[in-house]
N, C-alpha and C positions, 0 to 999 in steps of 0.2 A: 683534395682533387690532385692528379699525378701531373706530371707537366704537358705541357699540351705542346703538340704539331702545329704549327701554323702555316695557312699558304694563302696564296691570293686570293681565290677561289672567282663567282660570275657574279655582275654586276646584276646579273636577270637569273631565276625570276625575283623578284623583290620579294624579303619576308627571310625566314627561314624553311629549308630546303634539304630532308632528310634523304639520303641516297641509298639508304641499307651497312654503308662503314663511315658515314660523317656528317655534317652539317655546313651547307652554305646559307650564311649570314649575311642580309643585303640592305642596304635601308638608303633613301634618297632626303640628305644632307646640302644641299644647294648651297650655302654659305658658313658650313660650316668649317673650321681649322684644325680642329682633331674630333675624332669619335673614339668609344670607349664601350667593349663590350663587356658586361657583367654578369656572368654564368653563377647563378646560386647554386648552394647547396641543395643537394637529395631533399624534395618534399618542402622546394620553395623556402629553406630555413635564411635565417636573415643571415648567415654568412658568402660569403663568395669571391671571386678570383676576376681578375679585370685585364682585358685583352684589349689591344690596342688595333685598329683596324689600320692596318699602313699601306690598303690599294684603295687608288681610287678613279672609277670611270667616271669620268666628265663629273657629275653632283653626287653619283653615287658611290657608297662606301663601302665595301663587302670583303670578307674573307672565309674561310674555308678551314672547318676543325675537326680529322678525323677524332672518330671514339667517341664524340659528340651522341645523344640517342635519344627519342621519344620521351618526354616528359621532364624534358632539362629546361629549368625557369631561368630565364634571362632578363634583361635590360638595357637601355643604352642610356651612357651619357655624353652628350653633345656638348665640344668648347666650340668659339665663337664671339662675335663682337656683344656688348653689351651696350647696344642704339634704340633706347626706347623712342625716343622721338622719330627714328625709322624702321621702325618695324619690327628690328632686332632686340630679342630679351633671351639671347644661350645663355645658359647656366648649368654647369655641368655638378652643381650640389643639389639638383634635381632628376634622378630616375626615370627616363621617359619609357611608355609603354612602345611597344614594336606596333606602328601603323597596320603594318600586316602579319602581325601575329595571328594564328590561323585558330591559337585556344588562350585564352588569360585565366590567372591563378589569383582568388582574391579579392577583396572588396578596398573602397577605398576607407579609410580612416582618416575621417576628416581634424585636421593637424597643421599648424602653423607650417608646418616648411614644406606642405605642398605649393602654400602659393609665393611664385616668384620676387614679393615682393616682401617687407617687414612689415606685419601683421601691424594694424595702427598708426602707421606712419605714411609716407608717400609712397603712391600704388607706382611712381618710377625709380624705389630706392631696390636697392639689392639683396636677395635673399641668401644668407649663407648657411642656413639649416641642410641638413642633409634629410631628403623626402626617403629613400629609401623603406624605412622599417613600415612607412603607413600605405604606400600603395602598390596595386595589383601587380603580378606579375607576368609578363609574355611565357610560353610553355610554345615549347618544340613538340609536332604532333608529327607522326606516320599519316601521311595522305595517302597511300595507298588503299585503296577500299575495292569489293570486289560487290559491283551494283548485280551482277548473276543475270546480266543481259536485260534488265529490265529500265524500259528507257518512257521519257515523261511525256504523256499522253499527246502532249501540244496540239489542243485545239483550238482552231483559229476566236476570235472576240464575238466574232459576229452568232458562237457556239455556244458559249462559254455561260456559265452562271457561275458566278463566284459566293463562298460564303465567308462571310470574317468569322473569325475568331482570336481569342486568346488562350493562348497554351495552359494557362495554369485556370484560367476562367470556364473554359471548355471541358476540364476535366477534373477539375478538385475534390466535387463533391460526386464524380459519378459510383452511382452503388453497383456496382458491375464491373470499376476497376479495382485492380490490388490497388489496397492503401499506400505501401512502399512506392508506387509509381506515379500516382495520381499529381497532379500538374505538372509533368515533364515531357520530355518530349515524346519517352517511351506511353505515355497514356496516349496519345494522338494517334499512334501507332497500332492502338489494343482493337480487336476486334468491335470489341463493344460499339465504339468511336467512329470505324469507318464504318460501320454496320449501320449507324446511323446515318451519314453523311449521304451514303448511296441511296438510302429511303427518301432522304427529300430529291437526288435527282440532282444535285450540282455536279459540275465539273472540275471545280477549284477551291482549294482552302487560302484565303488569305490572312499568314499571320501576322497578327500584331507585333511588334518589334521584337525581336528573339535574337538580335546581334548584345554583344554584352555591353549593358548600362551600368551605370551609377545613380545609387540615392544621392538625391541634393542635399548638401548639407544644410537648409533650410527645412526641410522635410526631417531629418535624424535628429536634429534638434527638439522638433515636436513629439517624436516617436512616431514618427510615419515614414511611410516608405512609397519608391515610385514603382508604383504598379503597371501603369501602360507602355513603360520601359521609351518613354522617349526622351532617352538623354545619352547616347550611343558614344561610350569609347571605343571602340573595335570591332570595325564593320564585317569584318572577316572572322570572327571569333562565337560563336553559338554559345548565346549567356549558361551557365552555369547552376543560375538558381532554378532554368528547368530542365539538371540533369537529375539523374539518377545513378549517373555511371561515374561522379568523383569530376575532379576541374583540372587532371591533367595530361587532357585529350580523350577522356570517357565524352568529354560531352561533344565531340566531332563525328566520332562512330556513333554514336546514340543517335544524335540530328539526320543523319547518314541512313541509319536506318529506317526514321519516320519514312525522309523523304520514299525511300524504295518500295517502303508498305502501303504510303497513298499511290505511287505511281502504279501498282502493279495493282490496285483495287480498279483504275483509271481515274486516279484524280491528280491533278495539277497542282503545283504549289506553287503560292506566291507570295514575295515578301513585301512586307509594309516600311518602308525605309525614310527617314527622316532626315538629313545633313543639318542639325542643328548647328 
């Protein structure tokens, strides 16, 4: 990677923030003593370059990297005190995902030096593994989208029929989707799908959690996996295992387009959200 521009860049919005010639990197650090940004290589490879964030608004930590661009996997590492007993467990030998990362690259790989503490020992001892190689990566997306004037039906509760569904359950086995799109978001999207949805007469699709999860590692141990997807790393982040378009920001345009194919059928969308 060539050497990078640095500047202060805005404390707001939080996340990362593509302008068309850079990137503003923002994250909220309340007690933290340095931050550390970690720009991987082309296609999320495990190598990478580490910037140091040296502005800070009030808890927040941000700066500003032209040439930065659409599909750049990052990371941060966060120094700080080490007060288990209050609260406090920074570790900057651990890779944090970006809270508001808008797309994440990758599963986790469940691996002793993801947890802060030494595997087997006391869960207040200190972890010095480096997590890096086993978990997901934050990805820099283009927000810009062009919805083509088409806005969400918004009809009041007292209107409304709502139907659940699940994205990959809703459309796996439909014989009327291509097979290459079937449990993603582009199947929800297919004619077949809302052709149905209008026959029964709702006005809402509510989906089952589609922000990007993690299998437990009590599940991967069995050889199972979490299907209902309630275990949400990255509330901002449109899971990945129902794209079709790749995990590095295919799947924000893909979600993007569902949404615009049920609005403009007039259906409403709503999401099923969980704060575990």
């Amino acid at each position: 990677m060539i050497e990078l521009e640095l500047y202060p860049g805005s404390p707001y919005p939080l996340g990362p923030t593509w302008d068309g010639k850079g990137v503003n990197f923002s994250i909220y650090a309340g007690h933290a003593t340095a931050v550390q940004l970690c720009l991987f290589e082309e296609g999320c490879g495990d190598n990478y370059v580490t910037v140091n964030l040296f502005e800070r608004s009030s808890q927040i930590w941000h700066i500003y990297i032209p040439g930065i661009m659409p599909g750049q996997c990052y990371g941060y590492r966060v120094y700080g005190p080490f007060d288990p007993d209050n609260g406090h467990r920074f570790n900057p030998n651990k890779l944090l995902i970006d809270p508001y990362a808008k797309a994440i690259s990758g599963a986790v790989d469940w691996h002793e030096s993801l947890y802060g503490y030494e595997m087997g020992g006391d869960d207040l001892s200190f972890s010095d593994l480096d997590s890096s190689p086993f978990i997901p990566k934050s990805v820099v997306v283009d927000q810009t989208y062009d919805w083509e004037g088409v806005k969400s039906p918004s009809k009041g509760y007292h209107e409304s029929i709502i139907y659940e569904a699940h994205v990959k359950g809703l459309t796996n086995l439909h014989p009327d989707i291509p097979e290459k799109i079937r449990g993603t978001y582009s199947a929800i999207a297919h004619p077949a799908i809302i052709d149905h949805l209008q026959s029964l007469g709702i006005t809402a699709i509510e989906l089952m959690p589609i922000h990007q999860f993690i299998n437990d590692n009590v599940l991967v141990e069995k050889g199972l996996s979490n299907y209902w997807g309630y275990n949400t790393i990255g509330f901002f982040s449109p899971d990945t295992k129902y794209s079709s378009r790749g995990n590095l920001g295919g799947q924000v345009t893909e979600f993007k387009d569902m949404v615009k194919a049920l609005h403009r059928a007039g259906i409403e969308v709503i999401l099923d959200v969980v704060y575990n």
